[in-house]
SELO-177166 format. One line per field, with one value per residue (C-alpha): chain; residue in three letters; x, y, z. Coordinates in Angstrom, 1 decimal, padded with zeros to 4 digits. Layout:
BEGIN
unit = [A_...]
code = [ALA_...]
east = [X_...]
north = [Y_...]
up = [Z_...]
//
This chain:
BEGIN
unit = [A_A_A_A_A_A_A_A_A_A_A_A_A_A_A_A_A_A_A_A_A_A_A_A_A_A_A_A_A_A_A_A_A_A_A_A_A_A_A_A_A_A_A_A_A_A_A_A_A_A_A_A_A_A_A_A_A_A_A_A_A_A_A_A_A_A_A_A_A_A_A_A_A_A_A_A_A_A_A_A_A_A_A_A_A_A_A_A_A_A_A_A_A_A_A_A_A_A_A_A_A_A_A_A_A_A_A_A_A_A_A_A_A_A_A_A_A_A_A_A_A_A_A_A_A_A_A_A_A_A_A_A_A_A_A_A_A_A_A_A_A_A_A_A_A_A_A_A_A_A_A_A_A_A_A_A_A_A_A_A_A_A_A_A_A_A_A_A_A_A_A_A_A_A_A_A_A_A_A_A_A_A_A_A_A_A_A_A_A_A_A_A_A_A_A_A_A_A_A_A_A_A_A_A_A_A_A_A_A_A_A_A_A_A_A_A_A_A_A_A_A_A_A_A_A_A_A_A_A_A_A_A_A_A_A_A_A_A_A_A_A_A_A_A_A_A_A_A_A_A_A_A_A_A_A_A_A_A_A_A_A_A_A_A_A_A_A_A_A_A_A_A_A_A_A_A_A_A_A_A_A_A_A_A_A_A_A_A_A_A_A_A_A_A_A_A_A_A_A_A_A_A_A_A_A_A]
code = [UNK_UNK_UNK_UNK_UNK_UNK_UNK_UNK_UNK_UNK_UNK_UNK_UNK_UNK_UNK_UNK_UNK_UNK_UNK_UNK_UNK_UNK_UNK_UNK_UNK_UNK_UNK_UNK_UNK_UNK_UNK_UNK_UNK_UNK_UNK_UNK_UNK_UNK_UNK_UNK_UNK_UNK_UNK_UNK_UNK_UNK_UNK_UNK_UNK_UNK_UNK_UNK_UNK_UNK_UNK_UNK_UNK_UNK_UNK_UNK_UNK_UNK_UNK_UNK_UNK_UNK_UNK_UNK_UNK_UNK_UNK_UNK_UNK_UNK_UNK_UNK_UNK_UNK_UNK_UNK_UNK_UNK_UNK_UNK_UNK_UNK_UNK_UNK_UNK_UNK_UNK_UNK_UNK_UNK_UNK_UNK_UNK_UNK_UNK_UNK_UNK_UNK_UNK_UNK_UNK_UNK_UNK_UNK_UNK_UNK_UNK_UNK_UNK_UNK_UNK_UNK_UNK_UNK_UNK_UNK_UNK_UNK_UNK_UNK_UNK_UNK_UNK_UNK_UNK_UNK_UNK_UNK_UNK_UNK_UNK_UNK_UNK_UNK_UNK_UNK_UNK_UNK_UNK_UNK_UNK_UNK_UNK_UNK_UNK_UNK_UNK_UNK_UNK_UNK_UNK_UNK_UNK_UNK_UNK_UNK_UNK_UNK_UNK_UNK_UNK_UNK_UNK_UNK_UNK_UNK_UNK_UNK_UNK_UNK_UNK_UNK_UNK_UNK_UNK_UNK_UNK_UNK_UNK_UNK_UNK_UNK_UNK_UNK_UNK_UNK_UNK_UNK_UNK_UNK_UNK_UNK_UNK_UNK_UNK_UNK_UNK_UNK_UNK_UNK_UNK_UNK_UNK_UNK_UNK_UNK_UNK_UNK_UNK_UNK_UNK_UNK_UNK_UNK_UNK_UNK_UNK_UNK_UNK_UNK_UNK_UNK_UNK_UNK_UNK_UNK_UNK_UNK_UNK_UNK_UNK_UNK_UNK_UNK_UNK_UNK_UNK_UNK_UNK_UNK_UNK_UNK_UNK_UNK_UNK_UNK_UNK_UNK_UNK_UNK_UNK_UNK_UNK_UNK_UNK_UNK_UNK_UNK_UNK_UNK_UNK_UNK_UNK_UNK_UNK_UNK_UNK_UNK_UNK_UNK_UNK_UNK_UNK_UNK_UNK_UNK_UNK_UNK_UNK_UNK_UNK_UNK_UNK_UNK_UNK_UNK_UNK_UNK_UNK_UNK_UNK_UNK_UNK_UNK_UNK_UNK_UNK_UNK_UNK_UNK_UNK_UNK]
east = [000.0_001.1_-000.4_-000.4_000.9_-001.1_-004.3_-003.0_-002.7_-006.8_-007.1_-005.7_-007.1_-011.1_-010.2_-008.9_-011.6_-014.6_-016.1_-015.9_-016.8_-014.8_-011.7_-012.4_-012.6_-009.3_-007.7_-009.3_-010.6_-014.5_-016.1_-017.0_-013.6_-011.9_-015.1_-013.9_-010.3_-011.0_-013.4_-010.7_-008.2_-010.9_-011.0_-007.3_-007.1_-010.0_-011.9_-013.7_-011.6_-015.1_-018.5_-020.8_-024.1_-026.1_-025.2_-022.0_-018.4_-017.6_-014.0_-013.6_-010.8_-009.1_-009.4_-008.2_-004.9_-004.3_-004.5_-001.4_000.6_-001.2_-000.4_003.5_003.5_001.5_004.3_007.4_005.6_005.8_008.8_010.1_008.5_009.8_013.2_013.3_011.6_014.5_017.3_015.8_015.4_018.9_021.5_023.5_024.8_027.7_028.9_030.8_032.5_035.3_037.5_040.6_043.1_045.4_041.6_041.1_044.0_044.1_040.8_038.5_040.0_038.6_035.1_035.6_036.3_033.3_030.9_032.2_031.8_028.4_027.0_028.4_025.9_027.7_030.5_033.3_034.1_036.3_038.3_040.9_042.4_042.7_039.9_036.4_034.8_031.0_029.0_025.8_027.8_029.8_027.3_029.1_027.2_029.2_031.7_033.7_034.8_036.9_036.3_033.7_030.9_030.1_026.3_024.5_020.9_021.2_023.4_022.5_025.2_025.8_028.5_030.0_032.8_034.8_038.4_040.8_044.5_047.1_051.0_053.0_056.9_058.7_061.2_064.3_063.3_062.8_066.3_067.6_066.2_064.4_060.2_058.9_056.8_054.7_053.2_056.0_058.9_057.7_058.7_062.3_061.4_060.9_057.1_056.1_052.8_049.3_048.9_045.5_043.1_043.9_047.8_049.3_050.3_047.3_047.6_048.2_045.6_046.4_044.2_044.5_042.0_042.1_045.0_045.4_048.3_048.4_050.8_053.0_056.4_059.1_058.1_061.1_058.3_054.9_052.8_048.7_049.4_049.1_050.4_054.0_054.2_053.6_056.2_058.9_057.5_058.2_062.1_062.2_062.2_059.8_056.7_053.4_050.0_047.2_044.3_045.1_043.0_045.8_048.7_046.7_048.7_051.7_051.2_050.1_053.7_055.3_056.8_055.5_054.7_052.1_053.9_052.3_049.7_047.9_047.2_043.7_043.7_040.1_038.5_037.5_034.0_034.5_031.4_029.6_028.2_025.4_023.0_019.8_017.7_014.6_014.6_017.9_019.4_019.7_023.6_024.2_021.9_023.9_027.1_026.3_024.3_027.7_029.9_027.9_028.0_031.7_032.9_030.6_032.9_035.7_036.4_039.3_036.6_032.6_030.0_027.2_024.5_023.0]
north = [000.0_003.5_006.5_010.1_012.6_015.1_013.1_013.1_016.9_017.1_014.8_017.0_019.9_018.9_018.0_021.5_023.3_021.0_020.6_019.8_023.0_025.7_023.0_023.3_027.2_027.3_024.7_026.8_023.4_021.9_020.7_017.6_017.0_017.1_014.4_011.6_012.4_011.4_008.4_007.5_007.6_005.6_003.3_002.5_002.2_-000.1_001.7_005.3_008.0_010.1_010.1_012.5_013.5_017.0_018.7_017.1_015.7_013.0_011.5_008.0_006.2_005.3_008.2_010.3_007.3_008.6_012.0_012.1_010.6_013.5_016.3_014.9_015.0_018.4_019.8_018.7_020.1_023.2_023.6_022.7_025.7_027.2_026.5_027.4_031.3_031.5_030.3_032.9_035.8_034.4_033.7_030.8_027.4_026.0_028.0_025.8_028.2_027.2_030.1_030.3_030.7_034.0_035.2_034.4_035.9_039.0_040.4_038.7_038.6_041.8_040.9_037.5_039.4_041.4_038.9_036.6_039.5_041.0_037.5_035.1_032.5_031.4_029.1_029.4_026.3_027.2_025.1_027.2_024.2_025.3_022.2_022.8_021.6_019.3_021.6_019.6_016.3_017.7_020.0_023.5_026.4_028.9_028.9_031.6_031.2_032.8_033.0_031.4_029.1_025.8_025.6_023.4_023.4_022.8_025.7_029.5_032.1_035.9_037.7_039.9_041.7_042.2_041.6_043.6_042.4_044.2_043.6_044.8_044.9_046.6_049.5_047.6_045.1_047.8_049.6_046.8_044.8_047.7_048.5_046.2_048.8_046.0_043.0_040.7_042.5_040.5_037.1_038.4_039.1_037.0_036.5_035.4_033.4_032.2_028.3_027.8_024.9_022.9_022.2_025.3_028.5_031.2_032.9_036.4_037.9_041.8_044.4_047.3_049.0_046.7_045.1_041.3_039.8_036.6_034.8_032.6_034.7_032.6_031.9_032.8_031.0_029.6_029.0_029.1_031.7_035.4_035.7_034.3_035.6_039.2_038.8_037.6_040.9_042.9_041.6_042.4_038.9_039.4_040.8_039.8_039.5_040.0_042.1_045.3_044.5_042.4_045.1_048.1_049.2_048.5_050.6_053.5_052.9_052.9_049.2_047.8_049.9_049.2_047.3_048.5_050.2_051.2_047.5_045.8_042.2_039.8_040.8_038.3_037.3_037.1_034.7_033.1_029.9_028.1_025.0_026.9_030.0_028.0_028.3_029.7_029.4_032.5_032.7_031.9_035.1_037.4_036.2_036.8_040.1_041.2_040.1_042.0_045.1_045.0_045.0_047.9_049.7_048.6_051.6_049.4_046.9_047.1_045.1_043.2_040.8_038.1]
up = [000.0_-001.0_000.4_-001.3_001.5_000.3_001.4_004.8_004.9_003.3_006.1_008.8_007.1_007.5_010.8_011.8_010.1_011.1_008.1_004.3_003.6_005.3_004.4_001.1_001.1_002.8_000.1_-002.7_-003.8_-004.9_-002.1_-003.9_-005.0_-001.0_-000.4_-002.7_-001.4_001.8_000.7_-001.3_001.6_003.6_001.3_000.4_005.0_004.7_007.7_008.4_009.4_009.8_010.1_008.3_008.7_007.6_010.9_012.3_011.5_014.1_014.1_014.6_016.9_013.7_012.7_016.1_015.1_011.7_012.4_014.7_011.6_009.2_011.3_011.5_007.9_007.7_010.3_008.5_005.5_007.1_008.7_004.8_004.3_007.2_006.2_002.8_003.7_005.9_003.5_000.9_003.3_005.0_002.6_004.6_003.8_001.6_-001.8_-004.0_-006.6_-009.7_-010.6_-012.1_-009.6_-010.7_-011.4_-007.9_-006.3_-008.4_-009.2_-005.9_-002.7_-001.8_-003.1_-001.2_002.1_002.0_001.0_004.2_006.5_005.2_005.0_008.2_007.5_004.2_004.2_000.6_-000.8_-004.1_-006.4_-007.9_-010.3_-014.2_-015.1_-016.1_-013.4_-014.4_-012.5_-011.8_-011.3_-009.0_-007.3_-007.7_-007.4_-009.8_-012.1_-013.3_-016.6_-019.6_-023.1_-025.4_-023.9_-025.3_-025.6_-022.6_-022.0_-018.3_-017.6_-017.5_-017.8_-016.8_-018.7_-016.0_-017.9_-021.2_-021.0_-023.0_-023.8_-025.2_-025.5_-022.7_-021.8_-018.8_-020.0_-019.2_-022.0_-024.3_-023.8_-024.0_-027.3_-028.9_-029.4_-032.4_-034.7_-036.6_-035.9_-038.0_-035.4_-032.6_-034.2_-033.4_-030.1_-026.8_-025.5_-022.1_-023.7_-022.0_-022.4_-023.7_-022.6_-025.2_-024.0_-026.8_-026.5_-027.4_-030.7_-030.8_-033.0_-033.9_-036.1_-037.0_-039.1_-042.2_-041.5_-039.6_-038.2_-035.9_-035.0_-032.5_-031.1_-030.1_-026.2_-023.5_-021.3_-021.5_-018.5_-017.6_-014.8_-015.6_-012.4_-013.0_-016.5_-015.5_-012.5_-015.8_-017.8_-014.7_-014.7_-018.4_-019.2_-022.4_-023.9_-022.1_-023.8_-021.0_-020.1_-018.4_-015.6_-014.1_-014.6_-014.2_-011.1_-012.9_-015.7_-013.7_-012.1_-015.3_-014.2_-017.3_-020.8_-023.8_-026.9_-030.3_-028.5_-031.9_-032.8_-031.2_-029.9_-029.6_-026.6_-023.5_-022.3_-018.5_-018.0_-014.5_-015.0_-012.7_-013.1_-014.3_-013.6_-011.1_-007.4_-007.1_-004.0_-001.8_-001.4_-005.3_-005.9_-003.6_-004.6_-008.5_-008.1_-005.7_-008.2_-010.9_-009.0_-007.9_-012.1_-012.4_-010.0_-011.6_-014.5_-016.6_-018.0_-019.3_-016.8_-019.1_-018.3_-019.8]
//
């Protein structure tokens, strides 16, 4: 035997109210439709939970037996309910997040900080490894990911910024091997290159007006951390290719200057990812609506949403 819990609560419900009718008012439901409910419930027990007559409800000692179990159900139905108004109104719980970890270190520590402090019922779980991580499978709450998206129904993304690279060299690799003027000079220079996701360097794509150039330089290193690459730009080890939002700070201090600044490269989607738009959990929403609003400050990039 299988009983519907929602039976139970129609159950508990006529009891409460004392009557098929003012039940069904406060179900919102026909009258006749709560009576074959319970007859049905009656029926699948194999005894009468009440008896009826034109002027009174009467419950039966069965009936006084199953409606201790009913009103269990009906109060873990509620504190459900209970719990999940709570959650929504109080962000809390664990927030599993996968962001690259230069990304990490660099551009969201501060946001991080503020986000613990402002919201102490949240615990940070993050995976800073350079893998895509399977979001659902793995029960992550947010990704932060860069570049193009490959199309999957069960996710839902929010572009939060544009990324936009340029070439970039410290003045002490200038002096000493000179500033290329075309595109074609840097394959006589030494790059410090990005390793893309597929194992090989990035291409360095460069327009001007009409004009294309891409190419490979000859790497003096090749890494997937921004991080280290900009500290071997800093000691003039070679030309860099990154977004300005990681060496802002360094070219205000002049540490590290723009190579063939009149030359544009592809820009970057900066993307969050997260399994679907439905009953979103509180602390995924204040995490992303924070994290919207804190590259809106930021004046070196342009905030989108999707």
């Amino acid at each position: 035997m299988q009983l519907e819990a929602n039976d139970l609560l129609l159950f508990a419900r006529v009891v409460e109210e004392g009557s098929f009718s003012k039940a069904a008012d406060r179900l919102a439901m026909p009258k006749s439709s709560l009576s074959r409910r319970i007859s049905a419930l009656e029926t699948q027990l194999g005894e009468r939970l009440l008896l009826r007559t034109t002027r009174q409800l009467t419950i039966t000692d069965f009936g006084l037996s199953v409606l201790q179990h009913a009103q269990q159900v009906q109060d873990e139905v509620e504190a459900t309910l209970a719990l999940t108004q709570h959650r929504q109104a109080q962000p809390s719980g664990r927030l599993r997040i996968s962001m690259p970890n230069d990304f990490a270190n660099h551009q969201m520590s501060q946001f991080l900080s503020s986000l613990i402090q402002q919201h102490p019922a949240i615990s940070l779980e993050l995976d800073l490894s350079p893998r895509r991580v399977d979001l659902i499978g793995e029960n992550f709450d947010v990704a932060i990911r860069v570049g193009d998206l490959p199309d999957d129904a069960s996710l839902a993304a929010r572009r939060l910024t544009i990324f936009k690279p340029g070439l970039y060299a410290a003045p002490s690799y200038i002096q000493r091997r000179g500033m290329p003027t075309e595109p074609e000079a840097l394959m006589e220079h030494d790059a410090l290159r990005l390793l893309g996701r597929n194992g090989e360097p990035a291409m360095w794509k460069l327009s001007r007006k009409n004009e294309q150039w891409e190419g490979i330089p000859p790497g003096r290193a090749t890494a997937n951390s921004p991080e280290l690459l900009t500290r071997l730009a800093l000691n003039g080890d070679g030309i860099l290719m990154l977004s300005n939002t990681f060496i802002q700070t360094y070219l205000e201090s002049g540490a590290l200057v723009p190579v063939l600044p009149d030359w544009q490269l592809p820009t970057i989607d900066v993307w969050a990812v997260f399994p679907g738009r439905r009953l979103m959990p509180a602390r995924t929403r204040v995490f992303l609506d924070g994290l919207q609003a804190e590259f809106q400050k930021n004046p070196c990039v342009q905030s989108f949403d999707k």
